[in-house]
MARFIKOL-242452 format. One record per residue (C-alpha): chain; y, x, z. Coordinates in steps of 0.02 Angstrom, whole numbers. Last residue first. Example, Ala and Ser with C-alpha at 12.3 -4.5 7.8 and 13.67 -1.06 7.14 Angstrom:
# residues 2
@mol A, Y -53, X 684, Z 357;
@mol A, Y -225, X 615, Z 390;
END
This chain:
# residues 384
@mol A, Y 949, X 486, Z 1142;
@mol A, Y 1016, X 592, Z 1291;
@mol A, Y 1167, X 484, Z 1313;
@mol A, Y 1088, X 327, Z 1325;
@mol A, Y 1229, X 221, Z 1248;
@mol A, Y 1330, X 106, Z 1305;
@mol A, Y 1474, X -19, Z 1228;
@mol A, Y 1646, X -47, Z 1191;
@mol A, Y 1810, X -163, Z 1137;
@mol A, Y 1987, X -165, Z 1102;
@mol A, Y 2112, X -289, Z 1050;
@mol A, Y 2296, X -259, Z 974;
@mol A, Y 2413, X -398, Z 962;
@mol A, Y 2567, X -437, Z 899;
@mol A, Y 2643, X -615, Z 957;
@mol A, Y 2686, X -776, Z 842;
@mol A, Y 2545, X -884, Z 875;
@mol A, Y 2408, X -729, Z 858;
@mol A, Y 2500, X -614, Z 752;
@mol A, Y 2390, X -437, Z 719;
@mol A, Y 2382, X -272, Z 770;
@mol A, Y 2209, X -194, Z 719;
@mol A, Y 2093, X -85, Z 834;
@mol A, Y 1966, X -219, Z 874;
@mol A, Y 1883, X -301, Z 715;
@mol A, Y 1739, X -387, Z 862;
@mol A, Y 1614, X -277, Z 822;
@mol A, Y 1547, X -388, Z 694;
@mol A, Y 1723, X -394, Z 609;
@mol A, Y 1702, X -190, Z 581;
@mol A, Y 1795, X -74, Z 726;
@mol A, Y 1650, X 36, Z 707;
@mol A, Y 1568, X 58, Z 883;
@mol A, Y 1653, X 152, Z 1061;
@mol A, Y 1547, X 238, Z 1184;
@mol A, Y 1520, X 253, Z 1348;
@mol A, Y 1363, X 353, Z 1416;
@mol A, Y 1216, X 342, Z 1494;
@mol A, Y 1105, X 449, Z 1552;
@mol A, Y 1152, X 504, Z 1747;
@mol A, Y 1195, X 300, Z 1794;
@mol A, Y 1024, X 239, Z 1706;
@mol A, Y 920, X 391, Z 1796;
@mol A, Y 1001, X 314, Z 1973;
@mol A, Y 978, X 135, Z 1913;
@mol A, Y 804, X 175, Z 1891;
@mol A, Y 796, X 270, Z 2064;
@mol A, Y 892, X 103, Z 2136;
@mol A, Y 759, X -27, Z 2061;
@mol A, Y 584, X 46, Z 2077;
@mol A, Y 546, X -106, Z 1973;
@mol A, Y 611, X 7, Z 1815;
@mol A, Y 470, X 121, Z 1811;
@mol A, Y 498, X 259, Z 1700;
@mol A, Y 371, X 321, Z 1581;
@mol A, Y 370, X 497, Z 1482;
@mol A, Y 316, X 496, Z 1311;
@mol A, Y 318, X 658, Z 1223;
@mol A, Y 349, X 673, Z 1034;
@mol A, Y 423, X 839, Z 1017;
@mol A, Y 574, X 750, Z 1024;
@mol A, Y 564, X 659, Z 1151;
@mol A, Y 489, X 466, Z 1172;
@mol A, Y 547, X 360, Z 1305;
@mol A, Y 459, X 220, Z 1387;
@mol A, Y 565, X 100, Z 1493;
@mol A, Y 536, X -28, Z 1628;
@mol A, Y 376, X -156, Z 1673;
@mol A, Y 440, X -330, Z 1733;
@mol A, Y 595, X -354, Z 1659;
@mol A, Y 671, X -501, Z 1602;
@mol A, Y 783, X -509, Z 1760;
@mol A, Y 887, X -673, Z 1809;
@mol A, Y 1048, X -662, Z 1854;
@mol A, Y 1105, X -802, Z 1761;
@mol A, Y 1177, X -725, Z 1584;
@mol A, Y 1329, X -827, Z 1478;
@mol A, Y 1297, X -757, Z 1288;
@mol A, Y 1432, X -660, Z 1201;
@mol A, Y 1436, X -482, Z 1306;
@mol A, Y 1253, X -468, Z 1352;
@mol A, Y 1149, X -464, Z 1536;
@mol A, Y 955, X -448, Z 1504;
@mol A, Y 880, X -329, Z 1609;
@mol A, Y 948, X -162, Z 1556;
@mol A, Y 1118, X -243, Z 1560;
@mol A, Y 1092, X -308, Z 1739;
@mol A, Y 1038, X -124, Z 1768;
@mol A, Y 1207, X -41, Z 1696;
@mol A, Y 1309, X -167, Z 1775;
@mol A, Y 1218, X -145, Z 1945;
@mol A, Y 1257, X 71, Z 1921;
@mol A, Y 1428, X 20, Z 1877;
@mol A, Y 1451, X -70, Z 2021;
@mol A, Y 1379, X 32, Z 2154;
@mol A, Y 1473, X 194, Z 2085;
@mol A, Y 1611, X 101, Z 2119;
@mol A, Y 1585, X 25, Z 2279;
@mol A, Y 1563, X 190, Z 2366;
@mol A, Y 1674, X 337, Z 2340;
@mol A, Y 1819, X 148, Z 2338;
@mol A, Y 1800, X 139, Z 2496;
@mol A, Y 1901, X 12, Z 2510;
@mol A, Y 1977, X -30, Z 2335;
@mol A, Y 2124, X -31, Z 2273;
@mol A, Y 2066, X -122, Z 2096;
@mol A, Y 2134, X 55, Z 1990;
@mol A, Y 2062, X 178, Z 2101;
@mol A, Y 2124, X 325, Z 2014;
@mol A, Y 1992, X 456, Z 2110;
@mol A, Y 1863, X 348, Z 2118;
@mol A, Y 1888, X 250, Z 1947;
@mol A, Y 1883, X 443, Z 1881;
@mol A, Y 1720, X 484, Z 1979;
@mol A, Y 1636, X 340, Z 1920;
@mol A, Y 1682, X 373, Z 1740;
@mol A, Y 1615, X 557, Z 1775;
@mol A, Y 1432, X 482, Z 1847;
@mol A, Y 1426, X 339, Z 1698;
@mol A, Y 1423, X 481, Z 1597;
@mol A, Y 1548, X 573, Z 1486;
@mol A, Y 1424, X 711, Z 1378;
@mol A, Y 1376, X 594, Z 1264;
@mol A, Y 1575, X 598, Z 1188;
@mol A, Y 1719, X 534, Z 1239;
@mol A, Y 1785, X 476, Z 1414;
@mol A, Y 1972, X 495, Z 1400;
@mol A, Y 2096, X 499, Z 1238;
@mol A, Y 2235, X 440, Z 1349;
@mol A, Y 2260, X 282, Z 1267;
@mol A, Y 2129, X 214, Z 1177;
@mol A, Y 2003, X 286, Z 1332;
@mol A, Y 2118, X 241, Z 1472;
@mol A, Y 2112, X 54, Z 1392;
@mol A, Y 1913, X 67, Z 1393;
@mol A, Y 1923, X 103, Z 1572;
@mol A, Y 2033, X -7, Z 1653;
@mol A, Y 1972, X -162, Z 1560;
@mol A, Y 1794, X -86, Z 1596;
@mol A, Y 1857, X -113, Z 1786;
@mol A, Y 1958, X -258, Z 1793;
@mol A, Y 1787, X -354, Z 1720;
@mol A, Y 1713, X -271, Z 1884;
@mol A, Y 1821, X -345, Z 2018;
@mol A, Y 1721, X -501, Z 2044;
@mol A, Y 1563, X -409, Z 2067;
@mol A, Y 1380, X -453, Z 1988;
@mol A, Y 1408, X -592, Z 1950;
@mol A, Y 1606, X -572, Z 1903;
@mol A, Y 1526, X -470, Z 1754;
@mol A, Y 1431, X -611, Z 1691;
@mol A, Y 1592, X -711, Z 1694;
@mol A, Y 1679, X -597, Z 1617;
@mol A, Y 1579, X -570, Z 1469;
@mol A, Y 1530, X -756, Z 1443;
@mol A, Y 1715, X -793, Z 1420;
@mol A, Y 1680, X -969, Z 1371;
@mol A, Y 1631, X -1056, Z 1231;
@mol A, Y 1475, X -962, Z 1212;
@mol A, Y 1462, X -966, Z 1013;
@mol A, Y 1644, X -960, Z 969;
@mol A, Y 1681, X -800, Z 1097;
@mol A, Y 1808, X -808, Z 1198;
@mol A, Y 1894, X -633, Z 1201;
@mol A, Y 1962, X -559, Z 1352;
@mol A, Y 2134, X -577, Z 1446;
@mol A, Y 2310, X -531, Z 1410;
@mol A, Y 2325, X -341, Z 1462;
@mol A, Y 2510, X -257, Z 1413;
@mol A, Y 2516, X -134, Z 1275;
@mol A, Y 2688, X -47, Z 1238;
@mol A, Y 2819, X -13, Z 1126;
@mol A, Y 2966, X 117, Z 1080;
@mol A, Y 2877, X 166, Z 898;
@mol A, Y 2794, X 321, Z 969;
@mol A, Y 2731, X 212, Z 1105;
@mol A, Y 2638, X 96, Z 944;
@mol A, Y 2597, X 280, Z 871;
@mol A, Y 2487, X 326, Z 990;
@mol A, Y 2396, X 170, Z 996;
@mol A, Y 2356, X 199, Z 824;
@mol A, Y 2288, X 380, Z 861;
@mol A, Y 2175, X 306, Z 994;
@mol A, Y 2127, X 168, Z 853;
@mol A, Y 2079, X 291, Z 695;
@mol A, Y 1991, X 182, Z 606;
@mol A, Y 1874, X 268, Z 507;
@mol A, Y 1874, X 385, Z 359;
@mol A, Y 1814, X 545, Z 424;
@mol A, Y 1942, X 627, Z 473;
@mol A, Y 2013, X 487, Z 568;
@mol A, Y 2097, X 317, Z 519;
@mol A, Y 2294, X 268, Z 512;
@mol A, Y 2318, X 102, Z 405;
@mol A, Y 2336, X -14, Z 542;
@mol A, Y 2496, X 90, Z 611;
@mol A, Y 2581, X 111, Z 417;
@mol A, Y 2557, X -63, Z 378;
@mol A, Y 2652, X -139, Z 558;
@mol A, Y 2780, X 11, Z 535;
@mol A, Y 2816, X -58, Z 354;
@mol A, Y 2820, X -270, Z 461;
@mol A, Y 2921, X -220, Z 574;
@mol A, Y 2885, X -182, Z 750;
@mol A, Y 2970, X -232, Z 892;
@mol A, Y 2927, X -207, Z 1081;
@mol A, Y 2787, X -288, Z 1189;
@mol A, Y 2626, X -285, Z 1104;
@mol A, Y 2490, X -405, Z 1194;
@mol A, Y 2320, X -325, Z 1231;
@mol A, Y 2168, X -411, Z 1215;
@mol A, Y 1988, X -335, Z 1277;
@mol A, Y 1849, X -369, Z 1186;
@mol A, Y 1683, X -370, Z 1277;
@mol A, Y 1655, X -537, Z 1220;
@mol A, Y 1654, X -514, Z 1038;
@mol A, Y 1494, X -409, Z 1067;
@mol A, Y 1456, X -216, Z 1091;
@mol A, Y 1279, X -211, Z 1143;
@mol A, Y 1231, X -121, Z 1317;
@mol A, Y 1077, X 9, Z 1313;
@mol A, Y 1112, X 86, Z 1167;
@mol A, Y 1004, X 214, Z 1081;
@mol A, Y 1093, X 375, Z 1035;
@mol A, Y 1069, X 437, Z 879;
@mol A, Y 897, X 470, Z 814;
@mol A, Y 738, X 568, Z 869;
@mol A, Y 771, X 546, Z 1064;
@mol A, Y 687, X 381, Z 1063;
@mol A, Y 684, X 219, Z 1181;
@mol A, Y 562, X 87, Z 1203;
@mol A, Y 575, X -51, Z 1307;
@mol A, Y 409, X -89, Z 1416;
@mol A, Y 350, X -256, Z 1457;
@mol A, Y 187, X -280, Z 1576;
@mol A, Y 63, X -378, Z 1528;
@mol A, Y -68, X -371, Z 1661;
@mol A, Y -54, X -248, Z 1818;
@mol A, Y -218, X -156, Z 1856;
@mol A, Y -207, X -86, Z 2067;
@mol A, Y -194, X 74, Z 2144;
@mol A, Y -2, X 111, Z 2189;
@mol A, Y 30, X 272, Z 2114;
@mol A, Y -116, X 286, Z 1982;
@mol A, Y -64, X 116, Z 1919;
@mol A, Y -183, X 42, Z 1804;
@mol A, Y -114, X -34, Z 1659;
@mol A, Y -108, X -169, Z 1559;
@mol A, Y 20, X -147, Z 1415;
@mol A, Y 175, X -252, Z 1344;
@mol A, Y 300, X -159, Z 1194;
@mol A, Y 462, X -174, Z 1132;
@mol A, Y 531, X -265, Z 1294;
@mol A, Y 689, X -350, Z 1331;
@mol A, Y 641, X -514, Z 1333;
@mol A, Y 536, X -529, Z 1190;
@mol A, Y 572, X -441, Z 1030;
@mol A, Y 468, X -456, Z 885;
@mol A, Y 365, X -323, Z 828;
@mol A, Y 419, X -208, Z 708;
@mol A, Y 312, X -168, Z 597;
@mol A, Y 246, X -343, Z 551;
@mol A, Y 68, X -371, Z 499;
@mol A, Y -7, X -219, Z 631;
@mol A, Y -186, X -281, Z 623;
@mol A, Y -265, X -124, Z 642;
@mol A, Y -280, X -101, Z 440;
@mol A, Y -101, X -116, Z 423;
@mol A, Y -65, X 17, Z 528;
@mol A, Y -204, X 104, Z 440;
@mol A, Y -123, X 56, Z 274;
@mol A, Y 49, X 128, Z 321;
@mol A, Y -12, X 267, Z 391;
@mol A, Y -123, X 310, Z 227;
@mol A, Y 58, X 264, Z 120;
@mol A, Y 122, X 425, Z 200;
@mol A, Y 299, X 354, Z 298;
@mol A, Y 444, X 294, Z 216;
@mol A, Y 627, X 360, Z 267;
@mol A, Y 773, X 248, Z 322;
@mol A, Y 823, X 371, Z 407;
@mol A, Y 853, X 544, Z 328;
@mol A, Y 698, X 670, Z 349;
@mol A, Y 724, X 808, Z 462;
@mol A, Y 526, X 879, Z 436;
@mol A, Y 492, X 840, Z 630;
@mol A, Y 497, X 657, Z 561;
@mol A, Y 357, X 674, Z 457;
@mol A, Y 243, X 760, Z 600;
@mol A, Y 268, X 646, Z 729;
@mol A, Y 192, X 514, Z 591;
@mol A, Y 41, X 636, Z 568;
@mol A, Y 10, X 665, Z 742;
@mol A, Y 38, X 474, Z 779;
@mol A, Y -103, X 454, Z 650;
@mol A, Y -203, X 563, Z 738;
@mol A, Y -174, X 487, Z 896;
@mol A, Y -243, X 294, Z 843;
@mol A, Y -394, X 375, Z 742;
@mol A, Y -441, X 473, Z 916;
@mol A, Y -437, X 276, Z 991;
@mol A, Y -619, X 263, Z 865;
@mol A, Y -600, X 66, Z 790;
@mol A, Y -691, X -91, Z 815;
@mol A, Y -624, X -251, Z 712;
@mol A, Y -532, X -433, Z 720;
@mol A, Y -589, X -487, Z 902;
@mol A, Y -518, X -659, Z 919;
@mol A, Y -400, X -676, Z 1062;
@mol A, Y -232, X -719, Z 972;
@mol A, Y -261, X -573, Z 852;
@mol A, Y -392, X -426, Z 936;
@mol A, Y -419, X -250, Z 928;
@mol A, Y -572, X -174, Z 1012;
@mol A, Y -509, X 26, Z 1032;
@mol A, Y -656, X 145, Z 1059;
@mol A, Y -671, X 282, Z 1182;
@mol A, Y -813, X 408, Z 1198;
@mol A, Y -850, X 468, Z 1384;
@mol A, Y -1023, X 465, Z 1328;
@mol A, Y -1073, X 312, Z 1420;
@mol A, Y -963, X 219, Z 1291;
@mol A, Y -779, X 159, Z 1329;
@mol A, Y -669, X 12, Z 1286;
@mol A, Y -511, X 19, Z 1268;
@mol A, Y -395, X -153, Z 1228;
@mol A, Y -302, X -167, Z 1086;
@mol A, Y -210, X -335, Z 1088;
@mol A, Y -128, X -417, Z 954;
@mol A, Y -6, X -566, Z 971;
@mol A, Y 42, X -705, Z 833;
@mol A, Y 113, X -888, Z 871;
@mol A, Y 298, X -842, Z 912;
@mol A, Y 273, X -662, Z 818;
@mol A, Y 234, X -484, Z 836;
@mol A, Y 213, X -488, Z 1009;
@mol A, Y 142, X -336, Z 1019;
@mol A, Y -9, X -292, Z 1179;
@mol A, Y -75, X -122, Z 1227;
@mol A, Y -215, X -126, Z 1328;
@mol A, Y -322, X -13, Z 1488;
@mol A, Y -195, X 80, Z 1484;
@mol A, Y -193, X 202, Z 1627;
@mol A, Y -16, X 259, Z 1699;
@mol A, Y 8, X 398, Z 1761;
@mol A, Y 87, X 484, Z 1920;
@mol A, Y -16, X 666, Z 1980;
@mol A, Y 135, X 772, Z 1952;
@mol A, Y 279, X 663, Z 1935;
@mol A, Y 366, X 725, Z 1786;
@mol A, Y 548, X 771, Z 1771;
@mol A, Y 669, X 673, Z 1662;
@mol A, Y 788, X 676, Z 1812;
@mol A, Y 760, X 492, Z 1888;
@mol A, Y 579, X 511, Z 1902;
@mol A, Y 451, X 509, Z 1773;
@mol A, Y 268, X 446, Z 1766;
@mol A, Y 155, X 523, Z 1631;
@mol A, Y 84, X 394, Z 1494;
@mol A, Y -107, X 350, Z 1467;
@mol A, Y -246, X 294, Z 1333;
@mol A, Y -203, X 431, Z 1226;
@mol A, Y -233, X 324, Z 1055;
@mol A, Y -172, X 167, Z 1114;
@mol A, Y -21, X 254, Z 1198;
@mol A, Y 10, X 377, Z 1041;
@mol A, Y 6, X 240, Z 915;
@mol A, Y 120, X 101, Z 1012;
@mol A, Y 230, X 251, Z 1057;
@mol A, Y 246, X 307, Z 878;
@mol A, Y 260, X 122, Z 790;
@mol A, Y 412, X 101, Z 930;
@mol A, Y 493, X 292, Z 846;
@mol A, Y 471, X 221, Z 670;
@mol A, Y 584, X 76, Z 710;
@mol A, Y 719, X 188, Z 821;
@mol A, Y 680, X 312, Z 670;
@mol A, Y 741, X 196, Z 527;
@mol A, Y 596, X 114, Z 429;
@mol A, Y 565, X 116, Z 248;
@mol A, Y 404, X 21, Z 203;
@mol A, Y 251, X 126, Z 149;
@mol A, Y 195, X 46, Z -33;
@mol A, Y 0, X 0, Z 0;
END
């Protein structure tokens, strides 16, 4: 069969499904990347959702020689018998196409797309559920018990950086214009882009103080679909102060040029709210660093920018990760403040295209006869 073209996020989830049917176990992490000598997981299955009424399993079976063989099932029904080593040598040979720098979207060897196919793999990328890629049985070395279907996002370091919070049209941030512009300084600001090509929206709020004006905070976006400021009010669930926060923080971005690049995480934006403590906060050393490290999680578990969230967590496993020389190291999200801990120290803010899906931020425009300029953000793992 014709290999599809995947992009390595895509690729990368085909990888870990491979390499954790074929090894038949994952290392335990903590919150520094470091493994847990003598933590594993045991899979006794791995489970994709690839649809609302299709699911396969592969669950291990072995022979009294030690041998293990991989029964793979749709909706229940055993489909066919094959050897797990098939399962890692294929990962072998995938890990080895993308260790050749190939530019995403690339196809794979059409013999890995027809075993995939083989194994009952009808849609590459399986559909998401909650927040997981993938769902496993396991048995927990740690703790000493089999837990059933439980989720696990996947995240690789082969590709940019994955993102852990989704820029929306709620996250925008509007800004009011107070001074005059005419309409030739109006073209010449919203025309101003970077070296290469795109918007350049720190250098246009440059030039809006250069022209005698200045930005004043209005409110957040409503987006069409929620009806509401969904953005704020999931942020006031977790802390009432918190929408003042990103407010403070992606505006010190556009307009001090602060918190750029993979190497500004969660820990130094924490530091500068500290230090700055724009809400006046008591204790501020403390309730920061607790709030960002609760947005972080609530985002890892389901909270968006467009879509009102109610607390509730989709997780029930936690995150797989995949390096670059194809290792996957597991990291158990349950174990709630060291995941938020490893969430805090590898993540990042960062700042997407200023297209109309991204909420067209960076332009002044009239909204019922005042200028305007709206921002917006997300998060990325840093490290991926």
């Amino acid at each position: 069969m014709k290999a599809p073209k995947l992009n390595y996020g895509e690729w990368g989830e085909l990888y870990a499904f491979l390499r954790l049917t074929g090894d038949g176990r994952v290392q335990m992490s903590d919150a520094h990347e470091k493994k847990l000598d003598g933590s594993s997981l045991e899979i006794l299955s791995v489970i994709r959702h690839e649809s609302l009424d299709r699911t396969v399993s592969y669950q291990e079976e072995r022979e009294p020689s030690g041998e293990r063989n991989i029964i793979v099932s749709v909706n229940g029904a055993p489909a066919s018998e094959v050897g797990a080593e098939k399962f890692s040598d294929k990962a072998d040979e995938l890990l080895a196409l993308v260790q050749q720098g190939l530019h995403a979207p690339f196809p794979v060897s059409e013999e890995i797309a027809g075993f995939l196919v083989d194994v009952q793999v009808e849609h590459f990328k399986a559909r998401s559920q909650d927040k997981s890629d993938i769902f496993l049985d396991i048995s927990d070395s740690r703790a000493g018990v089999v837990r059933k279907d439980v989720g696990y996002s996947i995240k690789t370091k082969w590709s940019k950086k994955s993102t852990l919070f989704n820029t929306g049209a709620g996250s925008g941030s509007r800004y009011k214009i107070v001074g005059n512009l005419d309409d030739a300084t109006i073209f010449r600001i919203n025309s101003l882009v970077d070296a290469r090509g795109n918007a350049d929206v720190t250098g246009r709020v440059k030039a809006l103080v250069n022209a005698g004006c200045t930005l004043e905070f209005v409110d957040y976006v409503t987006p069409a679909r929620a009806g509401c400021q969904a953005f704020v009010e999931n942020c006031e669930l977790i802390n009432p102060y918190l929408p003042k926060v990103w407010q403070e923080v992606v505006f010190a971005h556009f307009s001090q040029g602060l918190f750029s690049g993979a190497t500004t995480s969660m820990r130094k934006i924490s530091d500068w709210l500290v230090e700055h403590n724009p809400c006046g906060l008591t204790r501020p050393e403390v309730k920061y660093p607790y709030m960002l490290k609760a947005f972080l999680y609530a985002s890892y578990c389901g909270l968006t920018a467009s879509t009102l969230w109610d607390g509730r967590s989709d997780v029930n496993g936690g995150l797989i990760t995949v390096g670059a020389d194809g290792e996957l190291v597991a990291f158990n999200a349950l174990d709630g403040e060291a995941f938020k801990s490893y969430l805090f120290d590898h993540c990042c803010i960062d700042y997407p295209s200023t297209s109309p899906k991204h909420g067209n931020y960076g332009y002044i425009y009239e909204d019922d006869g005042q200028l305007m300029m709206d921002f917006n953000f997300q998060i990325r793992f840093s490290s991926y």
